[in-house]
C-alpha positions, 0 to 999 in steps of 0.5 A: 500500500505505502509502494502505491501511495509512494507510485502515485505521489511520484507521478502527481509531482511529474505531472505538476512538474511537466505543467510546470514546464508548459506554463514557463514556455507558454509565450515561446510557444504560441510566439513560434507556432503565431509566426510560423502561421503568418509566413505560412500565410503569406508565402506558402499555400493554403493547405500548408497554412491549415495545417499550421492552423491545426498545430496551433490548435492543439497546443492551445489544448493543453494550455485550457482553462474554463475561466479564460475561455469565459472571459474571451466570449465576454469580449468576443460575442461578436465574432461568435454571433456571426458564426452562429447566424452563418451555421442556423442559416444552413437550415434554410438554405437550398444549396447545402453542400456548398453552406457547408464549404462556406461554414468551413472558410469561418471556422477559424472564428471557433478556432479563435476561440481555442487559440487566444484565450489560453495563449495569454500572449504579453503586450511585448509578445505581439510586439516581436509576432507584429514585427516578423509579420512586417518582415515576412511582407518585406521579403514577400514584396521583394520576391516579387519585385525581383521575379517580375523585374527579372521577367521584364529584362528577359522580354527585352522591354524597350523601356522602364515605362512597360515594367508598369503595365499589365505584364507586370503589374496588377495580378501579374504582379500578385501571381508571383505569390498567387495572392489576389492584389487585394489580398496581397494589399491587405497584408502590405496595409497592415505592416505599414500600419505597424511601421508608422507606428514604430516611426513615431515611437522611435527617438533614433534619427536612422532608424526613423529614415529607415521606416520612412523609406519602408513606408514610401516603399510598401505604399509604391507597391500597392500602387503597383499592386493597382488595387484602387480599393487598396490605394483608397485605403492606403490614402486614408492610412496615411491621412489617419496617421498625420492626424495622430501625429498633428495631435501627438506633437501638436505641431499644425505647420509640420502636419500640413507640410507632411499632408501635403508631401503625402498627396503629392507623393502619391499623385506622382507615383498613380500617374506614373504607373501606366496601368493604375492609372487607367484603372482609376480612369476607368472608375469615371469612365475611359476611352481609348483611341481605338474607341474602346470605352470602359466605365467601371464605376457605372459597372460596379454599381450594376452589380450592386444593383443586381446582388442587392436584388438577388436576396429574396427574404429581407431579414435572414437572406437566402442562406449561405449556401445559396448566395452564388446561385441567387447572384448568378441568376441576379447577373443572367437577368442583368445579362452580364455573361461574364459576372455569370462565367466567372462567378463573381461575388457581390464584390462587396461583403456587406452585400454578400451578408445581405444575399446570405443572411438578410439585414439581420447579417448586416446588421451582425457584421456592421456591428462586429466591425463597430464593436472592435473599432470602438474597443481599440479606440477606448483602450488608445490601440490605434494599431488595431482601429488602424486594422480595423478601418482597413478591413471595413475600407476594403470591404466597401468593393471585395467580398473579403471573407469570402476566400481564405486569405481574407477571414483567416487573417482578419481572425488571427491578426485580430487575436494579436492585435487584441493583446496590445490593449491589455496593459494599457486598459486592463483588457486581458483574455485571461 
């Protein structure tokens, strides 16, 4: 009896101890696995980024506690309700099989909430995953610039001038890493968010001219990158950021002049990349000397028209899985056979929501967005309101949880940048 009792007391201390164990390397852990999960993110394929997705999850199981999971729904119900109301709307949907691939492109919501409330990650944790993420997009922008440059000098290109159209711009530009350029932009947004931030905390002259340089470069690439949405958001950025610093350094004559550096830089670099140029053109409408004409501007809000149409029950729409066949009947009524041939979406995820969950959607949507803007803002984390307007911006013209790179990253960019709130407004998951 006293051999078991001596057995049993031997293997409770080595359970406390390999506890132990866990708890002391806990931020090294989720800091590895949350990096890995961003460079998989960005330069690897969806399956690989998955799977790292899974990995995570699983450590996050031995880290479980009841009371933080508690403490994440309080702050997060948000996210949760938009799932449910995604999940219910499989009851009612015609089209079930493809609800259910729509349910898997949010699972990352439940997976949230079985990463970060055990994760329990410091302020100065998120900090270093903040800054591998603006390396990691670093390294992404450069790869594509040297394939697409390198490309350009084995065409034999008579000019500088052609590195600026359509073979080497746009979504050629964001194939070399088989991003969609809004997506591609999403990520760049980001980072430069994180950097601005960084250049107006750092006291260092070269390491501010080292931002600098940075920012000016990340922003030429979304131009080149030619996502007028993005370039939209980039230009509010930029704007939201002179505004903190008027208001931080209370100097008005310096904040005018950097406004004014501001448009002009960004004037000069959309009127000088060929095919971002005539994209913004073809917003108010274009003609080309050979007569061709294009309106994008007058296109775009005919689809909207014809997604907004496509919903037939008002309050909880036509469930998830039937949004692209209702869309595709909205486009053939519209006689629009290329919105049809390539199935598009609504463009606009407010509108999707609409088709898919009704105004009790966009409704749940609108207010999640509210909600975490309004909480940053509260806690003075502008980085994260900064993510936040960026995702709400881009969502005005791309059906941005619509595809992996989109809910993915907002999900998990949203489980860091949360952390940043907890030292300074007691906001803690755990």
């Amino acid at each position: 009896m006293q051999e078991n009792n001596q057995i049993r007391q031997s293997l409770t201390f080595s359970i406390l101890d390999m506890i132990n164990k866990l708890e002391k390397y806990r931020p090294t852990v989720f800091l590895y696995i949350l990096i890995l999960f961003f460079i998989s993110l960005i330069l690897a394929p969806n399956d690989i980024n998955s799977k790292v997705l899974i990995g995570l999850v699983v450590v996050s199981l031995f880290y479980f506690s009841l009371e933080s999971l508690k403490e994440s729904l309080k702050h997060h119900f948000t996210l949760l309700l938009l799932f449910l109301l995604i999940t219910i709307s499989l009851v009612y949907t015609g089209d079930l099989p493809t609800g259910l691939q729509k349910i898997q492109r949010v699972l990352v919501i439940p997976l949230f909430f079985m990463v970060f409330p055990f994760a329990n990650l410091s302020k100065r944790v998120s900090q270093q995953i903040l800054t591998v993420f603006v390396f990691v997009v670093l390294i992404a922008t450069v790869y594509s610039h040297v394939l697409v440059i390198n490309s350009f000098f084995e065409n034999g290109e008579s000019s500088i001038q052609h590195l600026f159209n359509l073979n080497y711009s746009y979504l050629n530009l964001g194939n070399t890493l088989d991003l969609h350029p809004t997506y591609y932009t999403y990520f760049i947004l980001v980072a430069i968010s994180v950097v601005i931030d960084r250049l107006q905390k750092s006291n260092s002259l070269w390491i501010k001219s080292l931002y600098v340089l940075l920012t000016v470069y990340f922003s030429f690439f979304i131009v080149h990158l030619s996502s007028r949405i993005g370039i939209l958001a980039l230009y509010f950025l930029l704007l939201f950021n002179v505004v903190l610093y008027i208001r931080a350094s209370k100097s008005w004559k310096k904040g005018a002049l950097i406004l004014v550096a501001v448009h002009l830089a960004l004037f000069a670099i959309v009127w000088n990349i060929g095919v971002t140029k005539y994209r913004i053109q073809h917003i108010f409408g274009f003609e080309y000397y050979t007569g061709y004409k294009v309106n994008d501007g007058q296109h775009k809000l005919r689809l909207w028209g014809a997604a907004i149409n496509a919903n037939h029950n008002f309050l909880f729409g036509n469930g998830m899985g039937d949004i692209n066949s209702s869309l595709n009947q909205a486009y053939t009524n519209l006689d629009n056979a290329k919105a049809v041939n390539e199935n598009y979406n609504a463009h606009n995820q407010f509108i999707e929501y609409y088709v898919g969950l009704g105004i009790v959607g966009v409704l749940a949507f609108t207010y999640l967005l509210f909600h975490y803007g309004y909480t940053f803002l509260m806690a003075k984390n502008f980085l994260g309101l900064q993510f936040i307007l960026i995702t709400t911006v881009l969502c005005l013209t791309e059906s941005l949880w619509s595809r992996h790179h989109g809910i993915v990253f907002f999900v998990m960019a949203l489980g860091v940048l949360w952390q940043l709130n907890k030292d300074e407004n007691q906001i803690s998951l755990s």
